[in-house]
VOMAR-145326 format. One record per residue (C-alpha): x negated, y, z negated. Coordinates in steps of 0.1 Angstrom, whole numbers, plus 5000, padded with zeros to 4 digits. Layout:
N
XYZ/...
***
This chain:
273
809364308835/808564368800/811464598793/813764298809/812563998789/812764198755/816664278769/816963958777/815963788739/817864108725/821463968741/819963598734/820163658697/823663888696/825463598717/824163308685/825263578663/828363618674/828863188687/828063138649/830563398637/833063218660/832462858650/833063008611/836363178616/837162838636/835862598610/838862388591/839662438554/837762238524/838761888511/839562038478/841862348494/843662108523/843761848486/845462128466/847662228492/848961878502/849661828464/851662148462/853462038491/853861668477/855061778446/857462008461/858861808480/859461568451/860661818434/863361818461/864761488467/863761278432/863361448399/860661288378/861661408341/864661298320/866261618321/866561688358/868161358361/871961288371/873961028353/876560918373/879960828348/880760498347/884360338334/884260068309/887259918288/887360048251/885159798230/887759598208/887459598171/887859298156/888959348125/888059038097/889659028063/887359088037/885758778017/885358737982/881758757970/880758417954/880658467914/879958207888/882958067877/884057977840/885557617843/887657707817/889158037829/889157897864/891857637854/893357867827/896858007830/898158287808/901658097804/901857747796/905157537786/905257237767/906956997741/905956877709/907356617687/906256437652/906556307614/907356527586/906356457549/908256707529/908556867492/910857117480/909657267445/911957457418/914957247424/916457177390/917456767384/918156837345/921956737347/920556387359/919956207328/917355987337/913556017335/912756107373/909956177395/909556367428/908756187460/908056307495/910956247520/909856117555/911456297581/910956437618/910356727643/910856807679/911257147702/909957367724/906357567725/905357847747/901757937741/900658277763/897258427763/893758357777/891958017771/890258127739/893158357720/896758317722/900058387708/902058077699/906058097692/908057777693/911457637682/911657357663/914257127646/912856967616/914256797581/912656917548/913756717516/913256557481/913556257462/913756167429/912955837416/912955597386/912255277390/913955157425/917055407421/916655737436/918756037443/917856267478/918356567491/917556627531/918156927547/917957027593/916457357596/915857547626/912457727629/911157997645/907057997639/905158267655/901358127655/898258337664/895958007682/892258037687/890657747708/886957637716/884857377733/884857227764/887657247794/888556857792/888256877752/889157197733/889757217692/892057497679/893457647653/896457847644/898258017617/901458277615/904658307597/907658137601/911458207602/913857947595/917557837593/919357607571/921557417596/923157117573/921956857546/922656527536/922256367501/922256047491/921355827463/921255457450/921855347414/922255007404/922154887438/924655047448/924355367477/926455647483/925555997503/927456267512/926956607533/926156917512/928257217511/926157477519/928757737513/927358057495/923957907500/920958137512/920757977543/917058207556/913958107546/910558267554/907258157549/903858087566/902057777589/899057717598/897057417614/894657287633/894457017661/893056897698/893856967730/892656657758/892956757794/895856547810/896656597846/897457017853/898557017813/896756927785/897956647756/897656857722/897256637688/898256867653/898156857617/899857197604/901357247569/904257507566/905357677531/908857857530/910958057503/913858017502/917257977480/919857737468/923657807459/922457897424/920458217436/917557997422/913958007441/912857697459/909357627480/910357347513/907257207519/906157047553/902956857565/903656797599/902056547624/902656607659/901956537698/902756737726/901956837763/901457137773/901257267813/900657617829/903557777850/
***
């Protein structure tokens, strides 16, 4: 009996033994294994259908129309701007007319036989003026008529000589001051031509004159002119007032030396082209 119930606890304790080997093989995996495995399986299967990084994306092409350029034409940058140069022109055209008062020294009156003393003749000028250059320095040429002469007096009775030249002065001009009011000055030589003259006289009361032959007469005279004057802006021109004096060389039919003399008075108009 003894023998049995020792037998009996013997196979009692084998078959725990071996239940409790069974319920361990049988028992499920950990949280954190089934958790690890899940992931792997998650992330693989992400890994199948939607990439997560940038580089194991696909960009489908899409068309689009070429962007237009536009192109704009380029703009002047905004610079301070001289009034003066702003309205300046290099070429300007104009007119200019005035009063002469004239002297010609080293003429010789000896074969008159009465005591007589030089006057100024009153006379006139007009012509042409191109003036090119900037607003401050410019070159000046113009082409003028003008009368040059002398007169000899005593008393009330006279004898005159008057001659028309043509004259080519080349003038070197600076100006300054403001745009509507500019002051200049100028000064270059001068070529002229002896065209005609005319002389006249009155003795007694009574008048005569007579054209002078000019015939083996040096006809070309040179000499210098300078001046000085205003400019007052007028409309796209500008008005210019003058006082200039002009000294030639020059010759009579005796081969002898003479000096015309000119003070000149003048207006003109000048306007950019």
């Amino acid at each position: 009996m003894k023998k049995q119930f020792t037998l009996f606890i013997s196979m009692t304790i084998v078959l725990a033994n071996a239940t409790a080997s069974l319920h361990a093989q049988n028992r499920p995996a950990t949280p954190k294994s089934v958790t690890r495995k899940t992931s792997s399986a998650t992330n693989y299967s992400r890994s199948q259908s939607t990439p997560t990084t940038p580089a194991m994306m696909t960009v489908q092409p899409t068309l689009t129309k070429p962007a237009q350029v536009v192109r704009t034409q380029p703009t002047a940058t905004s610079r301070p701007v001289n009034p003066v140069a702003m309205n300046a022109s290099r070429v300007r055209l104009g007119l200019r007319l005035g009063v002469n008062s004239s002297l010609i020294s080293g003429l010789d009156f000896s074969a008159v036989p009465r005591d007589l003393q030089p006057a100024r003749v009153t006379g006139f000028h007009a012509g042409t003026v191109l003036n090119i250059g900037g607003p401050t320095f410019s070159v000046q040429p113009e082409l003028l008529f003008s009368q040059y002469g002398i007169r000899m007096t005593s008393g009330a009775d006279y004898v005159q000589l008057k001659y028309n030249l043509l004259e080519l002065p080349i003038l070197f001009k600076a100006s300054f001051g403001q745009p509507n009011l500019r002051i200049f000055i100028n000064a270059g030589p001068v070529l002229a031509y002896t065209m005609s003259g005319t002389a006249s006289l009155l003795d007694a009361g009574q008048s005569d004159s007579g054209k002078i032959d000019l015939t083996g007469t040096g006809r070309l005279s040179y000499g210098a002119s300078g001046g000085s004057g205003v400019a007052l802006k007028a409309g796209p021109g500008a008005v210019q007032l003058e006082a200039r004096y002009t000294y030639l060389f020059s010759s009579n039919e005796n081969n002898a030396k003479v000096n015309p003399q000119n003070f000149m008075v003048s207006v003109g108009y000048l306007f950019p082209l």
